[in-house]
N, C-alpha and C positions, 0 to 999 in steps of 0.2 A: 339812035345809035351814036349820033355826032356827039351829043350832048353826053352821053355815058363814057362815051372817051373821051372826051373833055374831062369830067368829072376825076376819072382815073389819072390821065395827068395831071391836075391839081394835089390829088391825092398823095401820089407817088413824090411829087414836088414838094410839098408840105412835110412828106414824113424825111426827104435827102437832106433838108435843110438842116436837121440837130447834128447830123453825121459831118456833114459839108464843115459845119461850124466845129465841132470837135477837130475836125484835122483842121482847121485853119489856125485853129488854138493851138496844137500842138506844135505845129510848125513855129507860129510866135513863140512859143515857150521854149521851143528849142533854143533858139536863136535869144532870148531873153533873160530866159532863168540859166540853162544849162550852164553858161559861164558863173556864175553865184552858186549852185549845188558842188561844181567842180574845185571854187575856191574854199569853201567849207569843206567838202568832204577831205581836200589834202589836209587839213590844218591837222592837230594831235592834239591829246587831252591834258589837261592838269592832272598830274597820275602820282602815285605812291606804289613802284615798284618794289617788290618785297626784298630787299637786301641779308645776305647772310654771311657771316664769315667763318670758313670750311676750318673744321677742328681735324674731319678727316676726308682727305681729299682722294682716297680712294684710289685706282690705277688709272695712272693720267693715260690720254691715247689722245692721237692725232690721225685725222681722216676728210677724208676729201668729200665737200658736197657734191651731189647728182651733176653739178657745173663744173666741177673740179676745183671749187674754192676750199681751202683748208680751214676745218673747223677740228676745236679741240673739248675734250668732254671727257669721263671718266667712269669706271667699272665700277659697281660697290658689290660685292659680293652678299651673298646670304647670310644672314649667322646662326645657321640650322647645319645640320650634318649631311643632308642631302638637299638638291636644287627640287624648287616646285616649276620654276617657271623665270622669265628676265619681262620686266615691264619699265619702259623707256618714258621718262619724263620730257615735255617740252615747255622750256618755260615762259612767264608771260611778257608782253616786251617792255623791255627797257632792265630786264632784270637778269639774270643769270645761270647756270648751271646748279650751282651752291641752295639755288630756292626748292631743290626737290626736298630738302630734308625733312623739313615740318608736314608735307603732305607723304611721302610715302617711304621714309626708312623704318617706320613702323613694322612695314610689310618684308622688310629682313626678315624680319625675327619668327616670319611666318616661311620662309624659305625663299624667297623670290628675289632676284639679283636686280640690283637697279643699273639702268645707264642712263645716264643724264648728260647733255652737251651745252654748248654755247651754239644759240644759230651769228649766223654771220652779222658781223656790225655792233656786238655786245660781247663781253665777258673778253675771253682770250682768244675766239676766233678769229680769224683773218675779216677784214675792212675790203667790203665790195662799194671801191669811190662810185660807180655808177647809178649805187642806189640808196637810195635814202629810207631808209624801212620807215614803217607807218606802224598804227594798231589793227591793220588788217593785212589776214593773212595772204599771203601772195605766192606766187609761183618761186621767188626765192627761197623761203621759210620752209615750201613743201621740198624742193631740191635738198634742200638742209637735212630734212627728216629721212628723203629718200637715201641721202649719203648715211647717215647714222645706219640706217635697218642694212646697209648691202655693206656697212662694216661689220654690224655683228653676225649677217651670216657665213662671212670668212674668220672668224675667230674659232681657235681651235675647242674652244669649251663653247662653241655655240648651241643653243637652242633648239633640234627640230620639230619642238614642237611649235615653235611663233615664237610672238610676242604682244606683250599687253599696250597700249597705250595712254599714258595721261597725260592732260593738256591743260595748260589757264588761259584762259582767255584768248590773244590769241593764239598762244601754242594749242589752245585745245581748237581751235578751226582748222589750223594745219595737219593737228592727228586724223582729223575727220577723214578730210581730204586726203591723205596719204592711205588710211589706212580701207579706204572704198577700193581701194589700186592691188590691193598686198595680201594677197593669200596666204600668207602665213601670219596675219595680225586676227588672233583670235577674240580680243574686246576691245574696246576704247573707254574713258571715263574723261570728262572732260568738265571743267571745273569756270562758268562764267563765258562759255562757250559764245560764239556769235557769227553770223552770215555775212559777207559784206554788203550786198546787194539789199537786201531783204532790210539791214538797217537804215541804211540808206532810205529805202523808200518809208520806213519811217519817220525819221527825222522829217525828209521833204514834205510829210501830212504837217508834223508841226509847226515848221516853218511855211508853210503854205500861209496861214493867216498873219505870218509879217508881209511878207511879200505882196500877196493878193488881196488887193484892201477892199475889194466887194464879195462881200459874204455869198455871195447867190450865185456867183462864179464855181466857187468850193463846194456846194454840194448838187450841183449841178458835174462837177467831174468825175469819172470814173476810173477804178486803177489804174485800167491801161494806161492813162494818160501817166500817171507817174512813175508806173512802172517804164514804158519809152521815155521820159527823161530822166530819169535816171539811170538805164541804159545808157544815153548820149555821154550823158556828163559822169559814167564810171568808165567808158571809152577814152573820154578826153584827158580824165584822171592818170588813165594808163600809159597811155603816150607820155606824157610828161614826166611820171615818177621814172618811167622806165621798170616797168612790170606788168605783171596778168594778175587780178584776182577770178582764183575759180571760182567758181559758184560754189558753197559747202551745203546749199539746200540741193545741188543734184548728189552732193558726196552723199548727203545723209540717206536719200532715198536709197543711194548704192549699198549702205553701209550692210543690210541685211545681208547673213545670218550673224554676220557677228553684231554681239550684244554693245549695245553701249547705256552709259549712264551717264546720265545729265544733271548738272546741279548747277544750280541758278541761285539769287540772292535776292529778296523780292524788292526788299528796297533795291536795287539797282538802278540809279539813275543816268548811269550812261547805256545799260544796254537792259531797259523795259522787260518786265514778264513777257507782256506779249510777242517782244522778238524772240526770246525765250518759246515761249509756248508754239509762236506758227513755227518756227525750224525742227523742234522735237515733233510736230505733226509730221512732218516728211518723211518720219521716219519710221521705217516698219517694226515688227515685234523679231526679234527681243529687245524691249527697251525697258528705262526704267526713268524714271524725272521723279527729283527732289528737289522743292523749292522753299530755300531758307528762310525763316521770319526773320525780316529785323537785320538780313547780312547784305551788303553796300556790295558794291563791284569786286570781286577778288577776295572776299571778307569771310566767306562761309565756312574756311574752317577754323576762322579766330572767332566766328559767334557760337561755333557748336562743336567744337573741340572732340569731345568723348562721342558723341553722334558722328561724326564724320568719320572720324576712322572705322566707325563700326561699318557704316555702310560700307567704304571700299573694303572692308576685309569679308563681308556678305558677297559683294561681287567677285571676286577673286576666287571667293569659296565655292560660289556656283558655277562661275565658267572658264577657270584656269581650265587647260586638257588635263592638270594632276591635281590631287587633291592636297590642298597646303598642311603644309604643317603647324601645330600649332605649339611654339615653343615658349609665348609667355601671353599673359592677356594681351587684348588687343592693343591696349593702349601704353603698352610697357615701353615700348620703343622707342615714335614722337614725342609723346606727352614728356616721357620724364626728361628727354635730353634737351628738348626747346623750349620747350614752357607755352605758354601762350604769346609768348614772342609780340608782344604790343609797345614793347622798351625803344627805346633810342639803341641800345648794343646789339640787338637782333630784330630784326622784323624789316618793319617801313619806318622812312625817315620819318624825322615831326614835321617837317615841313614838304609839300610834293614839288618835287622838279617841276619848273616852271617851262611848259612847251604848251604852247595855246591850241585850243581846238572850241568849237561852238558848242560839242558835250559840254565843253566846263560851266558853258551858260547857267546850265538847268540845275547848279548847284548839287550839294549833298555830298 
């Protein structure tokens, strides 16, 4: 018997030790890496935010975010004879209110009233000094959206039946997340959409073999392991900028019954199919993923112009509460009034705003 309990503490000794070693790692790693995933993840990318200059600027309104910070944004009305519906634009950062036109004044023409603002820190809205906005979306951005939605439903020609939401990038994280919250937000469409957490632990698999220069370490790890530090180091991220990011992979899970549609751009070299693909898992049915050949970060409705509008005006068709009107073909709207907007006088600059981030590494 002595021998057999012996045998079992051996046993049991042998099998503590991979675990023993795992937390001993992670604790290293805390204290090792986490300040390097922290100084990366604040950095920001080489970007080409979509610039436009407003021919019509619609009815300007001024309104206060969910913090009471004053944001400014604008009504477009329909150009139908009766309203289908209002679908609220959020645009992507570093860009503007002005950027809804190319994705959805098309969808005037179908009856549906747009509103589009400025979140705080860009365009005409009021300067929050305390915070430095990033390309992930945050508890200020989501305050932003919240002020937007509890303006228009004190406006006298409001909506009872909801509102639509669309998002780029990370205005589409922010739609996610507001509209998991908002019973009266009947769909979302979100256009290069992304998690912050979820990239995060991303990027950290890539960077793992700068970092960790013994291969047998890295396939000896398990998520856990990256998932807790990167935990750490979006904590310590927090503190610092002076903000929360919510998680958008619980929003999405929330997001059911309302539909959303996801479109993604496969070359995407800052935010990968796969982060694409596991965020859209999260999320229950009604859904729908379109994944663009050949469209770069933000690109997919300058690679597929006529396709793009078709879809969103498919989705609107199917889950607006009323059924749209259809007052010119789909493509009568955007198409003819922007063009493909790939010029220096509308679109992206030729050159992108230089603000560093370690995406910009990976080219493209």
């Amino acid at each position: 018997m002595d021998g057999l309990f012996s045998l079992l503490y051996v046993a049991a000794l042998l099998a503590a030790l991979p675990v023993a070693a795992l937390i001993l790692f992670t604790i290293y790693g805390t204290f090792r890496y986490c300040p390097v995933i922290s100084r990366i993840f604040e950095e920001r990318p080489l970007f080409q935010p979509l610039t436009l200059v407003p021919e019509d600027r619609g009815e300007e309104v001024a309104f206060p975010a969910a913090d009471g910070l004053e944001l400014k944004g604008s009504y477009f009305k329909a150009r139908t004879s009766s309203r289908v519906g209002v679908l609220v634009f959020c645009h992507e950062f570093l860009s503007d209110r002005w950027s809804f036109a190319p994705y959805l004044d098309g969808l005037r023409d179908r009856g549906f009233d747009i509103f589009s603002f400025d979140f705080r820190n860009h365009g005409e809205s009021a300067v929050d000094p305390s915070y430095a906005p990033m390309q992930y979306a945050s508890n200020h951005e989501v305050d932003d959206l919240n002020g937007a939605l509890a303006y228009l439903r004190t406006r006298p020609d409001r909506d009872r039946a909801g509102f639509g939401l669309f998002g780029v990038s990370r205005g589409g994280g922010a739609a996610l997340l507001a509209a998991s919250k908002a019973d009266d937000v009947w769909g979302v469409m979100t256009d290069g959409a992304f998690p912050t957490h979820g990239t995060m632990i991303a990027y950290m698999i890539r960077w793992a073999e700068i970092y960790v220069t013994r291969a047998w370490i890295l396939k000896l790890l398990p998520r856990i392991v990256y998932t807790t530090l990167g935990g750490v180091a979006q904590r310590r991220s927090q503190r610092r900028l002076n903000c929360v990011f919510p998680s958008v992979e619980r929003a999405v899970a929330r997001l059911s019954p309302r539909p959303w549609l996801q479109i993604h751009g496969k070359r995407d070299v800052y935010i990968g199919t796969d982060i694409a693909e596991t965020l859209y898992a999260f999320a229950r049915e009604p859904k729908d993923q379109w994944l663009v050949d050949d469209a770069k970060h933000n690109r997919c409705r300058e690679t597929e112009p006529e396709l793009y509008a078709r879809r969103l005006a498919e989705f609107v068709d199917r889950h607006a509460p009323r059924r749209p009107l259809v007052a010119q073909p789909v493509l009568a709207g955007a198409e003819s009034r922007f063009g493909d907007f790939n010029g220096v006088a509308v679109g992206r600059p030729p050159k992108p705003e230089l603000i560093a981030n370690v995406a910009s590494t990976l080219g493209g």
